[in-house]
Residue, then its C-alpha position, 0 to 999 in steps of 0.5 A: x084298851x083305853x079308858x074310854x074303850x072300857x066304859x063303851x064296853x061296860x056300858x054296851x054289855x049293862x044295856x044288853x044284858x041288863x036291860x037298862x036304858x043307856x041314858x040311865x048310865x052315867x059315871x055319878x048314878x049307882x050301880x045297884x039302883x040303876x041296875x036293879x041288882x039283886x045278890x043273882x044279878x050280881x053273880x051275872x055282872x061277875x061272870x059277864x065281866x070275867x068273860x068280856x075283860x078276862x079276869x076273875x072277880x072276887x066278891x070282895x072286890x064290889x065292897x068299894x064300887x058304889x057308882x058307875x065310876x067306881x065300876x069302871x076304875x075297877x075293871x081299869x085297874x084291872x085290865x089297865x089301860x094304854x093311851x092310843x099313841 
């Protein structure tokens, strides 16, 4: 999965189901604002991210991610990416 597949599924599932406009989504905007997350939004964030990338999250891993940027080197450092040929 490319980098550029990472964010446009992050940000398809965020406006799904998060409800925010997908302008509203940009790499310097902050996640928890944007998003309006509260400590039960994260736990959906956490879970939708396990079922759409396959892999566990740990609570300590949000302490770094401010921004949406951060949020998608994370989920890239996780998943890890392959440039198309």
């Amino acid at each position: 999965m490319s980098h550029s597949e990472i964010i446009e599924k992050v940000n398809q599932f965020l406006v799904e189901e998060f409800e925010v406009e997908p302008e509203a989504i940009t790499p310097d905007a902050i996640l928890k604002d944007t998003l309006g997350l509260d400590s039960l939004d994260y736990i959906d964030l956490v879970v939708v991210i396990e079922n759409n990338f396959g892999f566990k999250v740990k609570p300590e891993d949000f302490v770094g991610i401010s921004t949406f940027q951060d949020f998608y080197e994370y989920i890239n450092s996780k998943v890890g990416t392959k440039e198309p040929a």
